[in-house]
C-alpha positions in Angstrom: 0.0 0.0 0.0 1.1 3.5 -0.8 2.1 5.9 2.0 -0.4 8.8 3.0 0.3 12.8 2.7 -2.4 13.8 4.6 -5.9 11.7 3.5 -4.6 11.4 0.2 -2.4 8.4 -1.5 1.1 9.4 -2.9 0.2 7.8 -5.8 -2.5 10.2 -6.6 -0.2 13.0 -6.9 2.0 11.8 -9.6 1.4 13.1 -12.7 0.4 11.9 -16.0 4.0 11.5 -17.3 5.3 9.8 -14.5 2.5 7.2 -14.6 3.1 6.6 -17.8 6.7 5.4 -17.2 5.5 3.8 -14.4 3.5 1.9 -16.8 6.1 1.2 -19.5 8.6 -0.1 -16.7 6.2 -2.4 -15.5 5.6 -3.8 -19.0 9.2 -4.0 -20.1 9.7 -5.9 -16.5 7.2 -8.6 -17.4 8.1 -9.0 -20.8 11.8 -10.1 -19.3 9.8 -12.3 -17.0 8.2 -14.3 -19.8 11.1 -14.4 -22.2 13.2 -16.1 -19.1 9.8 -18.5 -19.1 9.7 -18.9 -22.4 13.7 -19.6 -22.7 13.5 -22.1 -19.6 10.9 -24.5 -21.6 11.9 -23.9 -25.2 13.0 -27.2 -27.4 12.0 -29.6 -24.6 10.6 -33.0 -25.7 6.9 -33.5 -24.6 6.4 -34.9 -21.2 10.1 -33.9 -20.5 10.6 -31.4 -17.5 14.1 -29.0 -17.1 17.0 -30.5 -15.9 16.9 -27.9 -12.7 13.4 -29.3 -11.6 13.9 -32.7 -12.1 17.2 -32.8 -10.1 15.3 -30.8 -7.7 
């Protein structure tokens, strides 16, 4: 949760341009996530699981 000034949220004094790269970081963050995702599965035979989990 955000911290208060007063009784309002911090997060509803930022401004439009600062939201917006909130935004865009966020996106670019979880686009990294799911390429790392995507990367850990990719060219694995069916039924097979990664090498890390199964020596897990």
């Amino acid at each position: 949760m955000t911290a208060k000034i007063g009784n309002k949220h911090v997060a509803q004094h930022r401004g439009k341009k600062e939201r917006e790269e909130i935004r865009k970081m966020n996106i670019a963050r979880e686009a990294l996530k799911i390429e790392a995702a995507r990367a850990k599965y990719r060219n694995q035979q069916k039924g097979q699981r990664p090498q890390a989990v199964a020596a897990a």
